[in-house]
Structure formats: structure tokens, C-alpha cells
C-alpha positions, 0 to 999 in steps of 0.5 A: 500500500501507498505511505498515505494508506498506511496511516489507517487503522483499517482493523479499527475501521473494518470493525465498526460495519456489521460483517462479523468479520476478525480477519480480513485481507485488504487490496486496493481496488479500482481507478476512481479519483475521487474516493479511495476503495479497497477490496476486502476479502474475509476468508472465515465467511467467505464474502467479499466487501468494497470499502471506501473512504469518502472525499468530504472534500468534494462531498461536504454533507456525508450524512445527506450523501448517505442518506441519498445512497440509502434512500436510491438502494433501497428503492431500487431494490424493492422494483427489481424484487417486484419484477423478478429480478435479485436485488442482491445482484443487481443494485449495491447493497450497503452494509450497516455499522455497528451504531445503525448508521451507514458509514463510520468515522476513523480516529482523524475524522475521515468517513468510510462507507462499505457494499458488498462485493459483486462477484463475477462482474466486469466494467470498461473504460471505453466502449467498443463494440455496439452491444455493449453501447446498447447495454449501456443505454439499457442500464443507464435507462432502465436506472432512471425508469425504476426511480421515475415514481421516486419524489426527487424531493427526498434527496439532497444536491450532493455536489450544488449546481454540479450540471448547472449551466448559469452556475459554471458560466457564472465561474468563467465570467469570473475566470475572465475577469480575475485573469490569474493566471494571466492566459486570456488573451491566448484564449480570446477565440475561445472565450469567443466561441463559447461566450456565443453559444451560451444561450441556447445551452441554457435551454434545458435549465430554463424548460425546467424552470418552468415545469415543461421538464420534470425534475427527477433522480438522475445519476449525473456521472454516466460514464461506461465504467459506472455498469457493471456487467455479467460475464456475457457482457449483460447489464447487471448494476450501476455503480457509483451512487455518490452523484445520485440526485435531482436532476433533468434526463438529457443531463445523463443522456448527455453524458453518456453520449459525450463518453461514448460517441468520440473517436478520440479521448477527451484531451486528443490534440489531434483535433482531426481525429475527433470524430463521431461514432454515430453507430455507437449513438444509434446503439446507445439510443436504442437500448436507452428509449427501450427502458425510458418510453413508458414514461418519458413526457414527450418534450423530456424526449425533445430535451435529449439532442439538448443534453448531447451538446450541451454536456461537451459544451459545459465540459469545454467551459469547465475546462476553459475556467480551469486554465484561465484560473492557473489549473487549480481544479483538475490535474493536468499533465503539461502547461496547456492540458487544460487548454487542449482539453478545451479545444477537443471538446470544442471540437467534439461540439462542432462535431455534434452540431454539424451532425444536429439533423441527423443525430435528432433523426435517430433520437426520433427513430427509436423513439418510434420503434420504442413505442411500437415495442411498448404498450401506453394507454390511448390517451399517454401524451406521448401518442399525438407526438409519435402520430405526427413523427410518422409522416416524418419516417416515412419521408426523411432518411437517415 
């Protein structure tokens, strides 16, 4: 182990959750950057645990975190045990300490929670192949499916304004402004380019606002390795809960495009070499409309093409405030990273809307090849809007 993990008392910390366990053996696990994990393997009973130590820096209400998580887990199971399926395998369980609470403070303060472990799952950094686009879309959605009859009330922002648009524009003006690092006038096109795209990216915000988008629990961090999947490369759970909060469908839908649709990495500097995997998209949609239709209003759907130019866009601006303020938020790799990081997101944007049209038309496809699927009352709202995208299919190809 690293010098810094040696300071835990983990034999302290391992004896505060209720697994019964005197003996232990501690790994370090995954490649997560924000919270720290370690597999613990328990060779009197046999099972296996994730324990993780909470970064309450980035997470400042732990209790709220938590109760989120329990919150979430809890109801996912009870919808998995009705329809059949083994909670046990398919959603994180969280193991209680011995206090009745669900995560549990070290001698310095620190705060740990524990799941078990989930045997026989995998997860991919990158997403390759189509099926696996279509499991993503699959997992991601039928996630938001089984909490669309949850309030969105019972949970807490567990990172404020982490997706809102105004509030990272907010940070970039002041960025401008301040100058630290005295960058702006290298960056001045930039600025420029994203300065002047800012209105239309407050859209899904504003229709919130106004009620024409309902407010429901999203996870907000769907990158592919967020699924695990069964040996046969089959959706089994989703993981890292910590984001887990009120928020607006096209913000996970968004993200998640933005993960799989490039053909390069997000800081390429090639800049020719990004662009789009639009199989991949179709892929991803497919499996994504297949879980959400029956209960998706038909302008959450309209909202979709929004969350994917929108995510790349806030991604560039976040960037972009970094490296005009010094690099002081994310790790960087060499005096402009940031910067390149701004630029291939740019690019990716270009990309998207250049490919607006036919992106939308994709969207509305398996919109409409979802609802043939799927069984909705007569009188759902989204049946005039499929009416009318009839016509559409018929005259416009893709």
C-alpha cells in the first residue's frame, strides 16, 4: 500500500460495519479519483466487501450523501424484487455499522462507507463494440425508469449546481475577469466561441424552470465504467451512487453520449481525429428509449439532442475556467492540458452540431420503434407526438 494508506487503522475501521468479520485481507481496488476503495476479502465467511473512504472534500454533507445512497438502494431494490429480478445482484447493497448508521468515522475524522462485493462482474473504460453501447443505454435507462415514481424531493444536491449551466458560466465570467493566471488573451477565440453559444445551452435549465421538464433522480456521472456487467457482457448494476440526485434526463443522456460517441479521448490534440461514432449513438439510443418510453413526457424526449451538446459544451467551459484560473481544479499533465482539453471538446461540439439533423433523426427513430415495442394507454401524451413523427419516417432518411 501507498505511505498515505498506511496511516489507517483499517482493523479499527473494518470493525465498526456489521460483517462479523476478525480477519480480513485488504487490496486496493479500482481507478476512481475521487474516493479511495479497497477490496476486502474475509476468508472465515467467505464474502467479499468494497470499502471506501469518502472525499468530504468534494462531498461536504456525508450524512445527506448517505442518506441519498440509502434512500436510491433501497428503492431500487424493492422494483427489481417486484419484477423478478435479485436485488442482491443487481443494485449495491450497503452494509450497516455497528451504531445503525451507514458509514463510520476513523480516529482523524475521515468517513468510510462499505457494499458488498459483486462477484463475477466486469466494467470498461471505453466502449467498443455496439452491444455493449446498447447495454449501456439499457442500464443507464432502465436506472432512471425504476426511480421515475421516486419524489426527487427526498434527496439532497450532493455536489450544488454540479450540471448547472448559469452556475459554471457564472465561474468563467469570473475566470475572465480575475485573469490569474494571466492566459486570456491566448484564449480570446475561445472565450469567443463559447461566450456565443451560451444561450441556447441554457435551454434545458430554463424548460425546467418552468415545469415543461420534470425534475427527477438522475445519476449525473454516466460514464461506461459506472455498469457493471455479467460475464456475457449483460447489464447487471450501476455503480457509483455518490452523484445520485435531482436532476433533468438529457443531463445523463448527455453524458453518456459525450463518453461514448468520440473517436478520440477527451484531451486528443489531434483535433482531426475527433470524430463521431454515430453507430455507437444509434446503439446507445436504442437500448436507452427501450427502458425510458413508458414514461418519458414527450418534450423530456425533445430535451435529449439538448443534453448531447450541451454536456461537451459545459465540459469545454469547465475546462476553459480551469486554465484561465492557473489549473487549480483538475490535474493536468503539461502547461496547456487544460487548454487542449478545451479545444477537443470544442471540437467534439462542432462535431455534434454539424451532425444536429441527423443525430435528432435517430433520437426520433427509436423513439418510434420504442413505442411500437411498448404498450401506453390511448390517451399517454406521448401518442399525438409519435402520430405526427410518422409522416416524418416515412419521408426523411437517415
Amino acid at each position: 500500500m501507498h505511505k498515505e494508506e498506511m496511516k489507517y487503522n483499517f482493523s479499527d475501521i473494518i470493525a465498526q460495519f456489521s460483517i462479523g468479520a476478525d480477519a480480513f485481507e485488504l487490496v486496493p481496488f479500482g481507478s476512481g479519483h475521487i474516493n479511495d476503495t479497497y477490496r476486502v476479502k474475509t476468508p472465515a465467511n467467505g464474502r467479499d466487501y468494497l470499502l471506501q473512504k469518502i472525499n468530504d472534500y468534494v462531498f461536504k454533507d456525508v450524512d445527506g450523501l448517505m442518506n441519498n445512497m440509502l434512500y436510491v438502494t433501497n428503492h431500487l431494490k424493492q422494483k427489481v424484487a417486484k419484477a423478478g429480478g435479485d436485488p442482491d445482484k443487481e443494485v449495491l447493497t450497503l452494509i450497516p455499522c455497528n451504531n445503525g448508521l451507514y458509514y463510520c468515522r476513523d480516529a482523524e475524522g475521515g468517513y468510510w462507507r462499505m457494499t458488498t462485493f459483486l462477484h463475477n462482474t466486469k466494467s470498461y473504460d471505453l466502449v467498443t463494440t455496439g452491444n455493449q453501447a446498447y447495454q449501456g443505454g439499457m442500464a443507464f435507462g432502465r436506472f432512471q425508469y425504476l426511480l421515475c415514481d421516486m419524489s426527487a424531493a427526498m434527496l439532497v444536491d450532493t455536489i450544488p449546481n454540479f450540471l448547472n449551466i448559469e452556475f459554471r458560466l457564472q465561474q468563467l465570467a469570473d475566470a475572465i475577469r480575475h485573469n490569474a493566471a494571466g492566459r486570456l488573451e491566448k484564449v480570446k477565440p475561445e472565450v469567443d466561441f463559447l461566450l456565443s453559444r451560451a444561450d441556447g445551452m441554457r435551454d434545458i435549465l430554463q424548460w425546467g424552470r418552468a415545469g415543461i421538464l420534470p425534475l427527477r433522480i438522475t445519476h449525473n456521472d454516466t460514464k461506461f465504467n459506472n455498469i457493471l456487467l455479467d460475464e456475457h457482457d449483460n447489464i447487471q448494476c450501476v455503480i457509483d451512487l455518490d452523484t445520485v440526485m435531482p436532476g433533468y434526463v438529457a443531463y445523463d443522456f448527455g453524458d453518456a453520449i459525450r463518453s461514448i460517441i468520440s473517436t478520440a479521448a477527451e484531451d486528443e490534440a489531434n483535433l482531426d481525429a475527433i470524430q463521431l461514432n454515430i453507430p455507437l449513438f444509434e446503439e446507445f439510443t436504442k437500448g436507452y428509449l427501450n427502458q425510458t418510453i413508458s414514461f418519458l413526457s414527450e418534450q423530456e424526449l425533445k430535451s435529449l439532442i439538448k443534453g448531447v451538446l450541451l454536456l461537451p459544451y459545459m465540459q469545454a467551459v469547465r475546462f476553459l475556467t480551469d486554465y484561465l484560473n492557473g489549473d487549480v481544479y483538475y490535474k493536468i499533465h503539461s502547461p496547456n492540458h487544460n487548454l487542449q482539453r478545451t479545444l477537443a471538446q470544442m471540437q467534439l461540439l462542432k462535431m455534434l452540431e454539424l451532425n444536429k439533423v441527423k443525430l435528432t433523426a435517430i433520437i426520433e427513430r427509436e423513439w418510434f420503434g420504442s413505442y411500437n415495442n411498448r404498450v401506453l394507454s390511448p390517451d399517454h401524451e406521448l401518442m399525438p407526438a409519435f402520430q405526427k413523427s410518422t409522416l416524418n419516417y416515412q419521408t426523411q432518411k437517415i
